[in-house]
N, C-alpha and C positions, 0 to 999 in steps of 0.2 A: 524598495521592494519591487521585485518585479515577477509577471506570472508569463513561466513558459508554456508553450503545449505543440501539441504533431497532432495533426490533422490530415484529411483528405480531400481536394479540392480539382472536379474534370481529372479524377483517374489518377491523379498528382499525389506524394504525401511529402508533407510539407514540417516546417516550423516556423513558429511566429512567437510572439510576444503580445499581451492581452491587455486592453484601456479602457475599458469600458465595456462597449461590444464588437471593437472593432480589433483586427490580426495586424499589427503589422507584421508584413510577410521575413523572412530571414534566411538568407545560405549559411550553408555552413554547420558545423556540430553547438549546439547550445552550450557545450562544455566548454569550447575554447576556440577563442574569435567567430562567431556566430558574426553577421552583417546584415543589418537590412537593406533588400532589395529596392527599396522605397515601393512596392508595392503592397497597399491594403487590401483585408476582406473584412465582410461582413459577418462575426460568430455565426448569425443563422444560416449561411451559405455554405457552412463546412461540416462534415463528419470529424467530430473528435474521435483521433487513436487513443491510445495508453500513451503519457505523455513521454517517455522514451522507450528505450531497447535495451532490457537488462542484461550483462553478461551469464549475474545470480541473482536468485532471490534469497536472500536471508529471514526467516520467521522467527519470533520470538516465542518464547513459552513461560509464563511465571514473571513476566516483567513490572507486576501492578501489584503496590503493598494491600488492598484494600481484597484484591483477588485471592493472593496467597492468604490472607485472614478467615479471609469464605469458605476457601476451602480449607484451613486448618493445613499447608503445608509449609514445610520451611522458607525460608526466602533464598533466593539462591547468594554464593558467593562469586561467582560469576555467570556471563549469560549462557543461556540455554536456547540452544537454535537449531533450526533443522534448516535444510535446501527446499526449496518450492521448486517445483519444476518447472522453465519459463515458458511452456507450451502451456502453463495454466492463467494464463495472464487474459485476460478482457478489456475490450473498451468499453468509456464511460457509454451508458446505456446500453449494451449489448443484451442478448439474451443469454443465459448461463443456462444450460439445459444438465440434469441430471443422468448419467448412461441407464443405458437402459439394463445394463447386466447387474448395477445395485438399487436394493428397494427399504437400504436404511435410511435412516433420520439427516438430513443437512442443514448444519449450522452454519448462521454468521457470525461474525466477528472482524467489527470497526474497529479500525486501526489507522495510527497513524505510519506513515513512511517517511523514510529518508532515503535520499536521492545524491549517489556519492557525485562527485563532482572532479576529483582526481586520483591518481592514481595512489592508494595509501597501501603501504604496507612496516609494520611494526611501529605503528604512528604515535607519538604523544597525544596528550588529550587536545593538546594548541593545536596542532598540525591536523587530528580529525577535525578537530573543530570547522579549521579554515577549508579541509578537504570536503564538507558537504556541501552540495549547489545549494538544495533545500529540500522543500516538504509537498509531499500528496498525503492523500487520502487512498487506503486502503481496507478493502474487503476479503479479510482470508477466509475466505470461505473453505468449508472443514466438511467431507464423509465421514459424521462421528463413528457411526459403526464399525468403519475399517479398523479404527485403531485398536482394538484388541479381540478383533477377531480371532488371530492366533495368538498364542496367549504363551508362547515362546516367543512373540519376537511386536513389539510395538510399532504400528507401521503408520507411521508420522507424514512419512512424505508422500505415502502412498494416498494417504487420509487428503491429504492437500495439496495435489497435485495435479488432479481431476482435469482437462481440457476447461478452461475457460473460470475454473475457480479461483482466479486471478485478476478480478479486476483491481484497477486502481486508477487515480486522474481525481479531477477530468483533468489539472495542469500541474505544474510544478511552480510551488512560491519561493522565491529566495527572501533572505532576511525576514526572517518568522521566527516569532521565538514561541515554545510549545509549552514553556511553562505557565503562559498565560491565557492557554486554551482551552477546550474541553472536545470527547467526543462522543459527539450523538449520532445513534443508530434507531433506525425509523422502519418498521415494519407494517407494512399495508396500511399506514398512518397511524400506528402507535408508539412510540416513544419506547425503547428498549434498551436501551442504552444512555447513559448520561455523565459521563466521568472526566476528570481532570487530565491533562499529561503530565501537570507538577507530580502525580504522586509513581512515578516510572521509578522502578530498585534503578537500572542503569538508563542516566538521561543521553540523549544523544552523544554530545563528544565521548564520556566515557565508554557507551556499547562501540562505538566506530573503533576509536581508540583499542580494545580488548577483542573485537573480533578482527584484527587488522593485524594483530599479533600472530594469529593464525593461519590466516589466507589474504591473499593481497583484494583489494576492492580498487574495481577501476570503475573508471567514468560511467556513470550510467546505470550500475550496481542499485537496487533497491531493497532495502532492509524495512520490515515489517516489524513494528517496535512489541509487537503481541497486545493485547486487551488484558481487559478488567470485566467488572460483574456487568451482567445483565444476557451473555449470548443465550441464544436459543433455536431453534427449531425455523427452518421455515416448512408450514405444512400445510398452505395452501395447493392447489394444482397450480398456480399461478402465485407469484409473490411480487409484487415490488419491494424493493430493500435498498435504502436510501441511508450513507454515512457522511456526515457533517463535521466541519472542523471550522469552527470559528476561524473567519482569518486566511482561509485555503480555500474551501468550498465546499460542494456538495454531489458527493459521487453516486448515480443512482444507476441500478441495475434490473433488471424482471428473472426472475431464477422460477423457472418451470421444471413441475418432477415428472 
């Protein structure tokens, strides 16, 4: 296993590789021949980015048997995804701030990610399998109220696409297996979230696999596996919102309205 991540270090941004608390520093694309420079940092001496640069975001929608039960709808037969916009993306602790032109309600939703690793397109389940680097931690944070506000036309991407409603990180783990995970979502230090990744309608290789049928995923690509029970509201003036994944880490962010 190993944890990638991009940071910022004197102006620099960089990649490394994670041991404890120390960086070894790295040239190069993490996706392919990455090198260490033999130079280390210190974690506490860097600003963690979003640990790459997606080309797309891929979101789920309906991916949790435990969800579709809750809410009484059918399971889907294939996945259901919308585009995230990549201007919505955040770094681990950043402030996520609300526009000031909307005054509805905004939800989280801890998620797990997948982090493509090569170029797949009309992939077998083997070949996505092999095509994932690995796993972050993700927050799709949702403008519930956009989505049917017009009520001709469901606005999904507009809903989650917001400047900055995009965090994810803080790093990237290779060799993680998610079936024997869980994710927790932690609001102003209450536990809101608590679920398995075993119970996902499509598990990693198969969603890669069926969305690769349609649009090619290159290096770097970040797919958002969607949630299960527990989202809600943050309706503080201030919120910390903290999403954990056994095994990858703990992505925490401040979303101010």
């Amino acid at each position: 296993m190993t944890t990638w991540l991009r940071f910022t270090h004197r102006g620099a941004t960089k990649i490394g590789t994670l041991d404890g608390d120390t960086i070894a520093v790295h040239e190069g694309s993490m996706f392919s021949g990455a090198a260490p420079t033999g130079a280390t940092l210190a974690l506490a001496d860097v600003a963690l980015e979003a640990p790459c640069v997606p080309s797309k975001i891929v979101a789920l929608w309906n991916n949790f048997h435990e969800l579709a039960a809750r809410l009484k709808v059918a399971e889907p037969v294939e996945p259901l995804w919308l585009l995230k916009a990549t201007t919505s993306v955040a770094a681990p602790g950043a402030v996520v701030r609300k526009p000031a032109t909307y005054d509805g309600k905004t939800v989280y939703e801890g998620e797990l990610g997948i982090v493509i690793g090569a170029r797949l397109a009309d992939a077998s389940e083997a070949e996505a399998a092999a095509g994932i680097f690995g796993y972050t931690v993700v927050n799709d944070i949702t403008a519930a109220d956009i989505l049917n506000r017009d009520p001709t036309f469901p606005q999904w991407a507009r809903a989650k696409g917001v400047d900055g409603y995009g965090p994810f990180g803080p790093w990237i783990v290779t060799d993680f297996d998610p079936a024997t995970a869980r994710v927790r979502t932690i609001l102003n230090g209450q536990e809101r979230q608590n679920y398995p990744l075993a119970d996902m309608i499509f598990p990693p290789a198969r969603l890669v696999a069926m969305l690769s049928r349609e649009m090619t995923l290159n290096p770097g690509d970040l797919i958002a596996c969607g949630t299960s029970v527990g989202v809600g509201s943050m309706k503080e003036p201030t919120n910390t919102i903290e999403v954990e994944i056994d095994g990858i880490g703990r992505l925490t962010n401040t979303f101010v309205q």
